[in-house]
C-alpha positions as CSV (number, residue, x, y, z in Angstrom):
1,X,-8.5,-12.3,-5.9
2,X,-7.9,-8.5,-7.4
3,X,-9.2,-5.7,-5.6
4,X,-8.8,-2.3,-6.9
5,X,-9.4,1.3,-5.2
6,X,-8.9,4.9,-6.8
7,X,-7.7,7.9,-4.8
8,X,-7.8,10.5,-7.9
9,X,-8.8,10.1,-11.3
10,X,-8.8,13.1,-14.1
11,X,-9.7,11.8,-17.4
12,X,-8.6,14.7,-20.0
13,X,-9.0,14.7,-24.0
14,X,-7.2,17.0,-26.9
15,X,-7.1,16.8,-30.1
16,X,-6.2,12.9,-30.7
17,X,-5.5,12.0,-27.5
18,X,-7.2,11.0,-24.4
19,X,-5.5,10.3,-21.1
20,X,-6.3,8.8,-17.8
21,X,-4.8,9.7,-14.8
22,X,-4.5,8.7,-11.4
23,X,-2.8,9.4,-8.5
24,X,-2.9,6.3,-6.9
25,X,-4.8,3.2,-8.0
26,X,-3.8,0.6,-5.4
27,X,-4.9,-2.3,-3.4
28,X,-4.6,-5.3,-4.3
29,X,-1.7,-7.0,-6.8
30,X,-2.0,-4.2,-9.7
31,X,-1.1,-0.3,-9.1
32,X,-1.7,1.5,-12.6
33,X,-0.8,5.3,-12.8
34,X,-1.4,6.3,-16.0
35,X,-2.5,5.4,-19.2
36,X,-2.8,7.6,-22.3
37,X,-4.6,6.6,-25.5
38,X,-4.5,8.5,-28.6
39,X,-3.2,7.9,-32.6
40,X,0.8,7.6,-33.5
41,X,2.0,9.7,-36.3
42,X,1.3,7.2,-38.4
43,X,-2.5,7.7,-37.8
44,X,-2.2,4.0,-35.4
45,X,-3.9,4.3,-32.2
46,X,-1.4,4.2,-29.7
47,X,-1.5,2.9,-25.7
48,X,1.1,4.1,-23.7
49,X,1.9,3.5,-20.1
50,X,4.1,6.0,-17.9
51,X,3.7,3.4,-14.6
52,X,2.6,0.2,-14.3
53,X,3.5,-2.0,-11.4
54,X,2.4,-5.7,-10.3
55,X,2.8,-5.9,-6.9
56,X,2.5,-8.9,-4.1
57,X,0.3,-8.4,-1.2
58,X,0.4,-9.8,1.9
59,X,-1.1,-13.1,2.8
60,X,-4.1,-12.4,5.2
61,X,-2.7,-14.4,8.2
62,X,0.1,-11.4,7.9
63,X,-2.4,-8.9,7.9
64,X,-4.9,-10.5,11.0
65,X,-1.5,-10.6,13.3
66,X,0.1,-7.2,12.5
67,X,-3.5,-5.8,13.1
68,X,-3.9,-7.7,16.7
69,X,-0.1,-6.6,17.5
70,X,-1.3,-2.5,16.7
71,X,-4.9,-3.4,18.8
72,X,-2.1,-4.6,21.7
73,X,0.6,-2.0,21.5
74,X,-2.2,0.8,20.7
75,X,-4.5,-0.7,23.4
76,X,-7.1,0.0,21.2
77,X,-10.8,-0.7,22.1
78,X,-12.7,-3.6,20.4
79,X,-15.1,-1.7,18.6
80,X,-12.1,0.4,16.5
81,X,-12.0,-0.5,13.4
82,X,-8.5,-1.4,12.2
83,X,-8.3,-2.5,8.3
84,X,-5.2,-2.7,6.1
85,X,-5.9,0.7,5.0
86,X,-5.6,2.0,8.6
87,X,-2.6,4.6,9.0
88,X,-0.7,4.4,12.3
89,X,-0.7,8.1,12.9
90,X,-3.9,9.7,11.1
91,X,-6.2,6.8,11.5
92,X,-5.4,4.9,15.2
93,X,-3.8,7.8,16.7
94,X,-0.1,6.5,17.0
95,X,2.4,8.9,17.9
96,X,6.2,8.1,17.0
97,X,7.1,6.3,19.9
98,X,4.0,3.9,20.1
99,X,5.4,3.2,16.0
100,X,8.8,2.7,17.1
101,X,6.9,0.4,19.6
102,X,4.8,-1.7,17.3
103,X,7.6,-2.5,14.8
104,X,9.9,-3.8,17.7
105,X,6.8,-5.8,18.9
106,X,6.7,-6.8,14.8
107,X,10.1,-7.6,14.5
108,X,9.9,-9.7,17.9
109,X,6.7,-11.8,16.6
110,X,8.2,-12.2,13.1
111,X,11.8,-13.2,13.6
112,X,12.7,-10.3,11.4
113,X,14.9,-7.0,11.4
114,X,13.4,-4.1,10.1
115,X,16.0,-1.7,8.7
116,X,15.4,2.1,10.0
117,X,14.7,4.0,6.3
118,X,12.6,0.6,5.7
119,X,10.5,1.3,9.1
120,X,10.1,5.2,7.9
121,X,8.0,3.8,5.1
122,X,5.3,1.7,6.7
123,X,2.5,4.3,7.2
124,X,0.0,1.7,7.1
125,X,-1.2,-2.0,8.0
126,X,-0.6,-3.1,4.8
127,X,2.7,-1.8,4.1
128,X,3.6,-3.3,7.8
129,X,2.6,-6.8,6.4
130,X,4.2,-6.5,3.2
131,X,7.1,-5.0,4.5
132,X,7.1,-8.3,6.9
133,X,6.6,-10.6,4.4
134,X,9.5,-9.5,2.3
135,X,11.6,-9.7,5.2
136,X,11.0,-13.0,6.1
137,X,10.9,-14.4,2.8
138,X,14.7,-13.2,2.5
139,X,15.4,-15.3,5.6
């Protein structure tokens, strides 16, 4: 199953070139950044790439407990809506302790050991799941 969303997209044309442009395409198992069309010298058209990325998500048993871990740690009420597009901070109104909080409760549930510059980049559900999925497939 593929699932895409778009943050920002400029679509720009010169001459004998058009380009495509996001910031961020990503959800899902592709992430594509940019993508520029337009003909080679040799008067070919021409596709080039600057970042493309396959990427595994989580599995969505990974996804349902990391979300019921943040609804126990945040104490958060039934009817919040927590997805894996939630942020900690922005979204359930996590400060940094009640983060340092839910990845020891993470690392407890999952048998893991999440490295400190690894738990600075989980801003998210999602990135929580995958980060845990990665970790315990190294195990």
């Amino acid at each position: 199953m593929a699932s895409l969303s778009a943050t920002c997209l400029r679509f720009g044309c010169s001459a004998n070139q058009v380009v495509f442009n996001t910031s961020q395409i990503n959800r899902g198992t592709v992430k594509l950044v940019s993508v520029g069309w337009g003909m080679s010298s040799a008067g070919f058209p021409s596709l080039r790439t600057s970042r493309f990325r396959v990427a595994a998500q989580a599995k969505a048993e990974t996804i349902d407990k990391v979300i019921s871990i943040v609804r126990k740690q945040l104490a958060l009420p039934a009817e919040t809506k927590v997805s894996p597009e939630s942020t900690f901070t922005k979204d359930l109104g996590a400060d940094s302790l009640d983060t340092v909080e839910i990845v020891m409760a993470l690392e407890e549930e999952f048998g893991i050991a999440v490295e400190e510059e690894n738990s600075e980049n989980i801003v998210t559900v999602q990135d929580a799941a995958d980060l845990i999925e990665k970790l315990v497939e190294k195990k």
